[in-house]
C-alpha positions as CSV (number, residue, x, y, z in Angstrom):
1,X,-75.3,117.2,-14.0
2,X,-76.8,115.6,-16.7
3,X,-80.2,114.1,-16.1
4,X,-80.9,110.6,-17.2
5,X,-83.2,109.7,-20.1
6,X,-84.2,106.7,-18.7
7,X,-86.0,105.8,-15.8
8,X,-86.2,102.7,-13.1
9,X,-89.1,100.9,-14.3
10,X,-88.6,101.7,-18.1
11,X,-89.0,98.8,-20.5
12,X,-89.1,97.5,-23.7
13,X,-90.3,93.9,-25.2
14,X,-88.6,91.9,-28.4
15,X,-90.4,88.9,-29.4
16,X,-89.4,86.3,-32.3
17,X,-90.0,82.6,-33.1
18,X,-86.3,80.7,-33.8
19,X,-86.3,79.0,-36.7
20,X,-84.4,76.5,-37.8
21,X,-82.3,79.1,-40.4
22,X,-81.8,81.1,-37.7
23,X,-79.9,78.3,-35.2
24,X,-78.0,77.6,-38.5
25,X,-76.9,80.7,-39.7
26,X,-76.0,81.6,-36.3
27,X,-74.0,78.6,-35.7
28,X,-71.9,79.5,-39.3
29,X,-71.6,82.9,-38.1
30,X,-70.0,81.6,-34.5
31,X,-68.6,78.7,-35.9
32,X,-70.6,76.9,-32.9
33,X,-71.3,73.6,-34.3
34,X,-72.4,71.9,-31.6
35,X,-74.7,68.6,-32.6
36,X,-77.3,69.9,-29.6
37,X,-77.8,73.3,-32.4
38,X,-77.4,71.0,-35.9
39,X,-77.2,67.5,-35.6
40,X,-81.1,66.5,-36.1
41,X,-80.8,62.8,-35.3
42,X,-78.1,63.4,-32.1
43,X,-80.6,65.4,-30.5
44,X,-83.9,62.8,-31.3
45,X,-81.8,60.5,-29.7
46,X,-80.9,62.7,-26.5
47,X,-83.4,63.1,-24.1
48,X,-84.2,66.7,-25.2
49,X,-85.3,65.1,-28.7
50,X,-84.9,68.0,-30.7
51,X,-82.9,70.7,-31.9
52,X,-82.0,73.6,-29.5
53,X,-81.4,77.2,-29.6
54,X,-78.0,78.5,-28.9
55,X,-77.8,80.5,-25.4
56,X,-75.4,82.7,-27.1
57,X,-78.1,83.8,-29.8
58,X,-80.4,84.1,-26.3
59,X,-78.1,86.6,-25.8
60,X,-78.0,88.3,-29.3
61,X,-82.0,88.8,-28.7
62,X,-81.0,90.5,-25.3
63,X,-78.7,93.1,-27.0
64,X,-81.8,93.5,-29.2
65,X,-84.0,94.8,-26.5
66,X,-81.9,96.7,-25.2
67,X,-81.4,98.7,-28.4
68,X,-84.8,99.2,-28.4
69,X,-85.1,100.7,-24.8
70,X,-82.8,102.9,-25.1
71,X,-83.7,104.2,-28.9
72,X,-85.3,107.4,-27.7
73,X,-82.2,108.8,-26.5
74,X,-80.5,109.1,-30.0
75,X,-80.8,112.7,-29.3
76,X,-79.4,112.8,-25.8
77,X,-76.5,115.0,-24.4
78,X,-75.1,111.1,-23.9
79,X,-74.7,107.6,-25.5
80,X,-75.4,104.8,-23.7
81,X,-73.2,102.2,-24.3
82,X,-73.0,99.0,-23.5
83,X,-70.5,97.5,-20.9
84,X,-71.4,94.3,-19.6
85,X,-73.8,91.3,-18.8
86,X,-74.0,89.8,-15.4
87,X,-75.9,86.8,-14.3
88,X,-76.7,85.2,-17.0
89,X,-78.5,82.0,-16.7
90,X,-80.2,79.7,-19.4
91,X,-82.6,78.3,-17.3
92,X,-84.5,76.3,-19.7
93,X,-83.7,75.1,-23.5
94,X,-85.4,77.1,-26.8
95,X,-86.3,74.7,-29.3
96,X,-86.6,75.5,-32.8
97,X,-90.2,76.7,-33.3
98,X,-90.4,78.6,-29.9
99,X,-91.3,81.7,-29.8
100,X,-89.4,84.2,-27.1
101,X,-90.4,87.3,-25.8
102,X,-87.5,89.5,-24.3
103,X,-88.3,91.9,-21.6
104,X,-85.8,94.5,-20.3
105,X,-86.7,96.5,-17.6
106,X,-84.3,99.4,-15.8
107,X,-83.4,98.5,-11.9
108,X,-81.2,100.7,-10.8
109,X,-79.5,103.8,-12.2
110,X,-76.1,105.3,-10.6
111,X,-76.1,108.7,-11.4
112,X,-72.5,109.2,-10.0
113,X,-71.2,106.7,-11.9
114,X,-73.4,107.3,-15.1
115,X,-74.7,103.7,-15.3
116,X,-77.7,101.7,-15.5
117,X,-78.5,98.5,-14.7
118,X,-81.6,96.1,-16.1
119,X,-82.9,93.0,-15.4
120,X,-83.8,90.8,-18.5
121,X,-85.9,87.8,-18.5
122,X,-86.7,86.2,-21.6
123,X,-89.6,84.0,-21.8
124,X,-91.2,81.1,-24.5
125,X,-94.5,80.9,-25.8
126,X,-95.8,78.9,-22.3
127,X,-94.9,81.8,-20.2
128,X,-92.1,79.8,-19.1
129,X,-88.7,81.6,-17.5
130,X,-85.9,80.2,-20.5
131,X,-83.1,82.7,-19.8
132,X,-82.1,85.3,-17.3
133,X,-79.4,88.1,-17.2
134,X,-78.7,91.7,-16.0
135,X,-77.7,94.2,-18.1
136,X,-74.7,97.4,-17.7
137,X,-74.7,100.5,-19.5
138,X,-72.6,103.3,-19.1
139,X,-73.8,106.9,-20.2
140,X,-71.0,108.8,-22.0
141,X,-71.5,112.2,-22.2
142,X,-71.0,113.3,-26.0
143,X,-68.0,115.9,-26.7
């Protein structure tokens, strides 16, 4: 069997401060125009009073991390691919300005089934808990 290049515990951290052309690239990209992500004076008048992140772009930065975990294992007898979020949860907003750090740590690992779980928690500049998800790859062995 093949061993796995990763262990439970394994980590990796992806920080980055959302600016404003960020939220509005990523809103022409997804076509998610939503006045909490562009609409300046909706939001002053909301009781958020600003502009917001979008969770999806939350999640964007999640794929991000886990990219970076798992970048050692280029040479590996298997790609890890990805096949799934659970849990995900945006727990607080991400204002334009913030600054998020992404942490993605392996849980579990199912060497049966060739797949790994991780927990990610991404957090703003206060040390506050903004978003939560797990992560599922599968290991494919390479023909």
């Amino acid at each position: 069997m093949i061993e796995f290049y990763v262990n439970i515990g394994d980590s990796a951290q992806f920080t980055k401060t959302v600016s404003e052309s960020d939220v509005y690239q990523f809103a022409g990209i997804t076509g998610d125009f939503s006045p909490n992500h562009i609409n300046r004076v909706y939001m002053e008048n909301s009781s958020f009073g600003r502009l917001m992140a979008h969770g999806a772009l939350l999640v964007g930065f999640m794929s991000t991390v886990s990219t970076m975990a798992i970048a050692h294992c280029r040479e590996a007898d298997e790609t890890p691919v990805a096949v799934g979020y659970d849990k995900i949860r945006f727990l607080k907003p991400v204002f334009l300005g913030d600054t998020v750090t992404t942490t993605y740590t392996f849980s579990s690992i199912d060497p049966e089934k060739r797949r790994s779980k991780a927990k990610i928690e991404v957090k703003n500049q206060n040390g506050q808990l903004v978003a939560v998800a797990e992560h599922i790859l599968q290991w494919v062995p390479n023909t």
